[in-house]
C-alpha positions in Angstrom: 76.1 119.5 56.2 72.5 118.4 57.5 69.5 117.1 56.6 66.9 118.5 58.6 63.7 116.1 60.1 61.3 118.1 61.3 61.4 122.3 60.8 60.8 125.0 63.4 59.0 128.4 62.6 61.4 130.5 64.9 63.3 133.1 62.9 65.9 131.3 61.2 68.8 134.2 62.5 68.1 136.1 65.3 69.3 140.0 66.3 70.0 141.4 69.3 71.8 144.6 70.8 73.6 144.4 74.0 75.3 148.2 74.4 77.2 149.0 71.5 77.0 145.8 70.6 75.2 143.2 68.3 74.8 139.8 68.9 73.5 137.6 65.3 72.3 133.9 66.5 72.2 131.4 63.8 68.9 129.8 65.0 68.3 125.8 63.1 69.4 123.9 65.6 67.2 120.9 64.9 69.0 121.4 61.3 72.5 121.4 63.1 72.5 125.1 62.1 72.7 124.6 58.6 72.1 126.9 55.7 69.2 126.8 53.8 67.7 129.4 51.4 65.8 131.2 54.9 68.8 131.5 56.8 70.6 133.0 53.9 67.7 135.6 53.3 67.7 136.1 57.2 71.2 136.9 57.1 71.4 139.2 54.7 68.5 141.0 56.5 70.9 141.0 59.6 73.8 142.4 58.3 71.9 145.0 56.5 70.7 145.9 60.2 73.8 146.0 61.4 75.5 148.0 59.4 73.0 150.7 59.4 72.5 150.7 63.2 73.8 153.9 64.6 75.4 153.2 67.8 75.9 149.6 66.9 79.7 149.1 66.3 80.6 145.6 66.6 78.8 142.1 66.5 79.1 138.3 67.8 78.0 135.6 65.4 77.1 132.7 67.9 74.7 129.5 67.2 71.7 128.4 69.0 72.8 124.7 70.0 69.9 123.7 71.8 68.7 120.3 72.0 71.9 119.2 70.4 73.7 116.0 71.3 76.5 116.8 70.2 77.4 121.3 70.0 77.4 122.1 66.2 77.9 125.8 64.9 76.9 125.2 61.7 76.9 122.2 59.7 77.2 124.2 55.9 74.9 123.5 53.3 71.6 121.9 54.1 71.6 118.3 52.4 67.7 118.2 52.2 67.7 121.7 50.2 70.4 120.8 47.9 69.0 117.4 47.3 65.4 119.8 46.1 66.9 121.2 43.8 66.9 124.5 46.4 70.3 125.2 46.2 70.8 128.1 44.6 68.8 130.0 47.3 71.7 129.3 49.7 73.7 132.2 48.1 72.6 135.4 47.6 73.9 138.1 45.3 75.7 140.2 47.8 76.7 138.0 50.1 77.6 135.0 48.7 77.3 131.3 50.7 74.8 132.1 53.8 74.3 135.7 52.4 77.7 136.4 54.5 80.9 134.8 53.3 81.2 137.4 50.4 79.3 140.2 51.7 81.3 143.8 51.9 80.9 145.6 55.2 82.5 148.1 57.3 81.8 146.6 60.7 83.8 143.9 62.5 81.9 140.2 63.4 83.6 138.0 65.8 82.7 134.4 65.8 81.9 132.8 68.8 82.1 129.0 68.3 81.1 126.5 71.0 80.7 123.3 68.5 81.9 122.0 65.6 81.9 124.5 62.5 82.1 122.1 59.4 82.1 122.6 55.5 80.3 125.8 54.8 80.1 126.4 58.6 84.0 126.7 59.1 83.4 128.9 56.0 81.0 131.3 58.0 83.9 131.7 60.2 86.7 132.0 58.1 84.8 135.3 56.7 84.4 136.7 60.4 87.2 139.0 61.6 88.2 137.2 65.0 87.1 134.1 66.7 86.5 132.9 70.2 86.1 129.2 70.3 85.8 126.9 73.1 88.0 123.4 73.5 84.9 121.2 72.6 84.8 123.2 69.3 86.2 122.0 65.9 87.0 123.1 62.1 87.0 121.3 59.0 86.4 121.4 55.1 84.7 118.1 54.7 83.6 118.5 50.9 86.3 116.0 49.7 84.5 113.4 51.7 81.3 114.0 49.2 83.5 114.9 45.8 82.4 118.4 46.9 84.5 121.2 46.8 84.8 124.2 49.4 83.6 127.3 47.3 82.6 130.0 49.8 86.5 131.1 50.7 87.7 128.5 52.4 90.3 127.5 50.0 92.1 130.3 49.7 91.0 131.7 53.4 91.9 128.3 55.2 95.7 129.1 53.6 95.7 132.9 54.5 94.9 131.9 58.4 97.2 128.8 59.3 99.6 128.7 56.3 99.4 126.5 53.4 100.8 123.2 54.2 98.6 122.9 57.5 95.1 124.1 55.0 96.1 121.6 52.6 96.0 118.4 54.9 92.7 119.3 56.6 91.4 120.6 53.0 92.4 117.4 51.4 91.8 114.9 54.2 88.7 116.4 54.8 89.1 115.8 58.6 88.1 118.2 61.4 91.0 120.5 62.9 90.8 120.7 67.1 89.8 124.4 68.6 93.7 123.6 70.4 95.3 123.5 67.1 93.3 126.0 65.5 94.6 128.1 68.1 98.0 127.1 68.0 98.2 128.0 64.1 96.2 131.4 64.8 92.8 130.8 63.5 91.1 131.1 66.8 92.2 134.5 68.8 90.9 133.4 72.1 90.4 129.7 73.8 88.3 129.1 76.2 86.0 126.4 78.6 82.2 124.7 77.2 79.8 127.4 77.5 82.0 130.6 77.7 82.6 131.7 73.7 79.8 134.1 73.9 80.8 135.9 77.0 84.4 135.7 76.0 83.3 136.9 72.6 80.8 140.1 74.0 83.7 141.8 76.3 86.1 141.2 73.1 83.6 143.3 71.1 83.1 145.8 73.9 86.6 146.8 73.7 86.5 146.7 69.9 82.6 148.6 70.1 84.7 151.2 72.8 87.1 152.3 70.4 87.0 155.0 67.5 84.4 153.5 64.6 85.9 155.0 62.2 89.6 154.0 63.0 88.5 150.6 63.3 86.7 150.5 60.1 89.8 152.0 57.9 92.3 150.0 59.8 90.3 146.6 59.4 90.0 147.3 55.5 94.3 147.8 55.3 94.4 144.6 57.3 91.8 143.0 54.9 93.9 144.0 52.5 97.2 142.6 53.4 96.2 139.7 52.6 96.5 140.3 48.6 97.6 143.8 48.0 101.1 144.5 47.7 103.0 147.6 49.7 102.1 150.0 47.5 98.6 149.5 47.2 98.7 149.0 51.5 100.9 152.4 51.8 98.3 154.2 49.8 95.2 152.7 51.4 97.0 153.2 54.6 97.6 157.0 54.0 94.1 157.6 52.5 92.7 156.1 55.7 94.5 158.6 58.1 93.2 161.3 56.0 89.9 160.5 56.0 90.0 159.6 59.9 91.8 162.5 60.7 89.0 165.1 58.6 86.0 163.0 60.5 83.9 164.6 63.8 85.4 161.7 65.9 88.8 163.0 66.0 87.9 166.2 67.5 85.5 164.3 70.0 88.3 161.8 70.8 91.1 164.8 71.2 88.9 166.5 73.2 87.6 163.6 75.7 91.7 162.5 76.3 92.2 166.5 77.2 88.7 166.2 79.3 89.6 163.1 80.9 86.1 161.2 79.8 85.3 158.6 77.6 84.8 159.7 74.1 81.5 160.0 72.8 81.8 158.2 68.8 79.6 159.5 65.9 81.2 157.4 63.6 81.6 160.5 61.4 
């Protein structure tokens, strides 16, 4: 959480396309990255982009930590806009805490962390669909600390992605968890040196931007799923989704290209 001094008029989240890929840029850093009701408009805006955006298959969320002493993600919720009485702008219908943490889409986001990702920041990430952090980096539900409670997911999220008893001492302690931990429980997917989660994070994307959209949309809805559903409900969402991939353009095109011997050319229909 932050409480911002002095306020930049940059965009608040930034959008850019590198190949098939796009790379979102939280962009407060004089706020530590936190979320007020412009980033969570921003947002929104962004992922609406993204998911429209022919061509555009995968993303990185990174952080703009410029200027900072000390790396931070995010921080969560901006102090100065709850303290106004703003806080309700933080949320928005769709999309929840930061107009992402609740927000439906097709498309996978990987996180690329080089800081510390706190309170409605480590939230943020627990919504993304992979994360690349480096060993500076940290994550931790600090609401306790402020009789505060962690509403955007990561109660039940924290649980889902390093087991129960390991979420309940750094929900309830309120104390940071180390990138190396968070790796060694299976938060974090790849670890890596100060200044390299970006990188890291765009050639991850690439090879998830390289293969079949469609595959990788159905596939990362039945994994969604597993979390809840039971085998039933997976079996049938698993069977609908190879019936709908295999009826698509992109099967023909990827059949095709392995007979050709060139790289596939995706549609995403």
């Amino acid at each position: 959480m932050s409480n911002a001094s002095q306020e930049s008029s940059a965009p608040k989240v930034t959008y850019d396309i590198r190949g098939n890929t796009a790379i979102i840029t939280l962009n407060r850093p004089e706020a530590r990255n936190a979320v007020n009701g412009d980033v969570a408009e921003a947002m929104e805006a962004v992922i609406d982009r993204f998911e429209a955006e022919d061509g555009v298959w995968a993303a990185v969320l990174t952080a703009n930590t410029e200027g900072q002493a000390s790396p931070v993600f995010c921080a969560g919720a901006d102090l100065k806009a709850l303290n106004s009485g703003q806080g309700a702008r933080l949320s928005t219908k769709r999309g929840g805490f930061a107009g992402y943490v609740y927000r439906e889409r097709k498309k996978p986001i990987i996180a690329a962390v080089d800081g510390l990702a706190t309170a409605g920041g480590c939230e943020i990430v627990l919504a993304s669909d992979m994360v690349v952090a480096t060993t500076r980096s940290a994550f931790g539900l600090a609401e306790v600390k402020r009789n505060l409670v962690a509403a955007a997911g990561g109660l039940f999220r924290l649980p889902r992605a390093i087991g129960r008893a390991n979420a309940m001492e750094v929900i309830l302690t309120g104390e940071p968890l180390s990138a190396q931990r968070a790796h060694e429980l299976g938060l974090v997917n790849r670890l890596v040196e100060p200044g390299q989660a970006l990188d890291v994070a765009l050639e991850l994307a690439e090879k998830v931007a390289a293969a079949a959209p469609l595959a990788v949309w159905a596939s990362r809805e039945v994994v969604n799923a597993s979390q809840w559903a039971d085998d039933e409900t997976l079996k049938k969402m698993s069977n609908s989704a190879i019936a709908s991939v295999m009826a698509s353009e992109d099967t023909k095109e990827g059949l095709e290209a392995f007979i050709e011997k060139r790289p596939p050319r995706w549609k995403g229909r």
